[in-house]
C-alpha positions in Angstrom: 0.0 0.0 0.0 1.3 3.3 -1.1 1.7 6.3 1.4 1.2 10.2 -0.5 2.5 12.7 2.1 1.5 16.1 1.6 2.5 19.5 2.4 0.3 22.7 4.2 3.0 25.5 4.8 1.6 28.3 6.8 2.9 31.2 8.4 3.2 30.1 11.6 4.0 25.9 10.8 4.4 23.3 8.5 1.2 20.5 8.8 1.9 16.7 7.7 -1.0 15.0 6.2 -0.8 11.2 5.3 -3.2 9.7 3.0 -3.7 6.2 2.5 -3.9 5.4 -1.6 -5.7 1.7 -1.6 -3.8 -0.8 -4.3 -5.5 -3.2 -6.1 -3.5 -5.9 -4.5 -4.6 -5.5 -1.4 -6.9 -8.1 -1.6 -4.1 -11.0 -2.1 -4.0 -12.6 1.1 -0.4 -13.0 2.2 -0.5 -16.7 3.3 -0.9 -17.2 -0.5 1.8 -19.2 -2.6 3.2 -17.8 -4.9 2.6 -19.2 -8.6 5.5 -20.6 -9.4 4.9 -23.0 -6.0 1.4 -23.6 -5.9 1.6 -26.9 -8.0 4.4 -28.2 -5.8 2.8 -30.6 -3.5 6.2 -30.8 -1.4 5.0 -27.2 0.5 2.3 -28.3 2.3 4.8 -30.4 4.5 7.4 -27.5 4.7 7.5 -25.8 8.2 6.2 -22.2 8.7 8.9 -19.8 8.1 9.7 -21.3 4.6 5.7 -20.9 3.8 6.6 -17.6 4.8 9.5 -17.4 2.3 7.3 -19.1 -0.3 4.1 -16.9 0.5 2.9 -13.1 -0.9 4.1 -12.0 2.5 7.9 -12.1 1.0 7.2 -12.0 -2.6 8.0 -8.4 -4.6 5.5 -6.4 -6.7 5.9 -8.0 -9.5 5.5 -11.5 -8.1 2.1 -9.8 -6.8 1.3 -9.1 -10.3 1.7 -11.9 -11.9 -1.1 -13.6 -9.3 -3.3 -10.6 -10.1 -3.2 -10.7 -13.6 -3.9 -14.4 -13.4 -6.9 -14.0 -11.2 -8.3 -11.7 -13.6 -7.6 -13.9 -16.7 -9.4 -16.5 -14.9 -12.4 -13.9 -14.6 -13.0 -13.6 -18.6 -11.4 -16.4 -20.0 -13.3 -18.6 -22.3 -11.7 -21.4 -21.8 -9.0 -23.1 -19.9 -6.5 -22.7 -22.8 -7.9 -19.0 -23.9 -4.5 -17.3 -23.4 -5.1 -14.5 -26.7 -8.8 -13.7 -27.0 -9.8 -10.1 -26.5 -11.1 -10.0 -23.3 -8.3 -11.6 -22.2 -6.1 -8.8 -23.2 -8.1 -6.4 -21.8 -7.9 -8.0 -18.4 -3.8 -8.2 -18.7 -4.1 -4.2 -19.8 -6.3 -3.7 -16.6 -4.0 -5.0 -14.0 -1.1 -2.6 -16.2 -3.7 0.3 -15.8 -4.0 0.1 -12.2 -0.4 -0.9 -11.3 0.8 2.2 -13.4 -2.3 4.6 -11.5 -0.8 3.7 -8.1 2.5 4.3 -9.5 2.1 8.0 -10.5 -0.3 8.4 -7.6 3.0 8.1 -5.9 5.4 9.7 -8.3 3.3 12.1 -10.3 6.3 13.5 -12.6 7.2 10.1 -13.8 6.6 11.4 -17.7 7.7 7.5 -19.1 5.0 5.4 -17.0 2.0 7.8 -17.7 2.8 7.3 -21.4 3.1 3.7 -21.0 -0.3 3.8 -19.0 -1.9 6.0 -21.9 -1.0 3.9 -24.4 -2.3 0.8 -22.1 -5.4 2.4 -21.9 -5.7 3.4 -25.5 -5.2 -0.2 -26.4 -7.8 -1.2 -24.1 -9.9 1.1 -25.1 -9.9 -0.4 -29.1 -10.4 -4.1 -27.7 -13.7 -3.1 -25.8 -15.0 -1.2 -28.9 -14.2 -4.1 -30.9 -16.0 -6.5 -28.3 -18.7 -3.9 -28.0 -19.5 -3.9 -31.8 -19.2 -7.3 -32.3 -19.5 -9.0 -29.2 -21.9 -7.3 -26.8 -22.8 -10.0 -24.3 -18.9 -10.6 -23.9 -18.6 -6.8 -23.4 -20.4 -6.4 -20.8 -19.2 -9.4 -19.2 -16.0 -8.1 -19.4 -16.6 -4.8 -18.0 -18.2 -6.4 -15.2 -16.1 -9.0 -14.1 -13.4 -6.4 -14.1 -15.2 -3.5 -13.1 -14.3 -1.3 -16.3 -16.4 1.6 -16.8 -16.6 2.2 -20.4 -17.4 5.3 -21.6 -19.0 6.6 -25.3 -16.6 8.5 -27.3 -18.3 12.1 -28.3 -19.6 12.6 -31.6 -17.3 14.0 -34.0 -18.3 17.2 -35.0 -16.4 19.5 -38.1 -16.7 22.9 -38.7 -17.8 23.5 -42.3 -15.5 26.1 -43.3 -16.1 27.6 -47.0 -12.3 25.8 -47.8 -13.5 22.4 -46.5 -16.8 22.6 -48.8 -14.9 23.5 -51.9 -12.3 20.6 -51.3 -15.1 18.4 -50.2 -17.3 19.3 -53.9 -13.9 18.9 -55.4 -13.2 15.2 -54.3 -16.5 14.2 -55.3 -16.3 15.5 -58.7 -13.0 13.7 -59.1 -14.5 10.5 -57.4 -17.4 10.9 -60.3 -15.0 11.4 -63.2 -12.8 8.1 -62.0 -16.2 6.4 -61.7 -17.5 7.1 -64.9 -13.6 5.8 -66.4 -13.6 2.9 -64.5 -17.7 2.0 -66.2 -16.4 2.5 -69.7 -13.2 0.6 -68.7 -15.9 -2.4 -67.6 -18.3 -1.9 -71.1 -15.2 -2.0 -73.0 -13.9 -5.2 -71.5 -17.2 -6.7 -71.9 -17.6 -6.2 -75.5 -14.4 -7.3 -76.4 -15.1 -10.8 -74.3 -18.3 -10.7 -76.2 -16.4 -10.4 -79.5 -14.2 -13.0 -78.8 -16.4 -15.4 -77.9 -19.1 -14.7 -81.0 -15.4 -15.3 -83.3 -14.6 -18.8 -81.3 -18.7 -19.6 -82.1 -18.4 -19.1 -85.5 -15.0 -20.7 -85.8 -16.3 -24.2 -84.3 -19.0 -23.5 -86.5 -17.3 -23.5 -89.8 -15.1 -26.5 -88.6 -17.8 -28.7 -89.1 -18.0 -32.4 -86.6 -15.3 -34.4 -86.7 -14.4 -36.9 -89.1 
């Protein structure tokens, strides 16, 4: 759990204020194996302080994350062997998101991880419009299961300048003009295929059966 301390300057004195920030690994209890251990039926006869060793209580943030990320996965999944479906991805991008919020909560000028997280949430951001035009029942599974709050983009709006109407009149008149070249292109193909094959007709014609 990370710790912001703030700052009140006065005239008089200087006021400390902590403030909790809550992480979403919090709810990893710490008598949990890690998950590189938990198939390893050897630890259940281990005594306490190598549990300990083996446990979340010693294990690093990134060990943490790796158990989060799978507990999501397991959320969304489709199947047991669903390691690269869309959902998935989004839940992987999740725990990113929130690992990377806590982060700058905590260091606010670190420029590098808030583009990471942007582009994290960009990506996200596609796969749920993607499961949200094509998959609707999955998205709000998704967004349920992980508690994602998806949000409508706003319509796109363009000024009509007087510039953007005569390039706008202009690309349709060009449009037109390649339409009507490509038509004559198609007629002109088609008669000749026509030509060829009345020529071949009357050929086999003037053949005659075969001897």
């Amino acid at each position: 759990m990370f710790r912001a301390l703030t700052l009140y300057c006065s005239s008089s004195n200087v006021n400390l204020l902590f403030i909790d920030i809550p992480s979403h690994l919090d709810d990893l209890p710490p008598t949990m194996l890690k998950k590189e251990y938990t198939s390893v039926p050897v630890v259940n006869s281990v005594d306490d302080v190598v549990k300990r060793l083996l446990s979340l209580e010693m294990a690093s943030q990134k060990e943490k994350m790796k158990i989060k990320t799978q507990q999501l996965v397991e959320k969304v999944r489709r199947s047991p062997n669903d390691n690269g479906s869309s959902e998935v991805q989004v839940a992987v991008l999740t725990a990113k998101i929130r690992t990377y919020e806590e982060h700058l909560q905590k260091h606010p000028k670190d420029k590098s991880n808030r583009r990471r997280m942007l582009m994290a949430m960009d990506r996200r951001k596609k796969l749920l419009t993607y499961l949200r035009r094509v998959r609707y029942d999955i998205f709000e599974h998704t967004c349920k299961q992980l508690n994602i709050q998806y949000t409508l983009p706003p319509p796109y709006n363009r000024r009509r300048t007087k510039r953007w109407l005569v390039k706008k009149a202009f690309c349709i008149k060009v449009f037109q003009e390649v339409q009507k070249l490509k038509a004559l292109q198609r007629l002109k193909e088609r008669r000749d295929q026509q030509a060829r094959a009345a020529k071949e007709a009357v050929a086999a014609q003037h053949e005659g059966p075969p001897v």
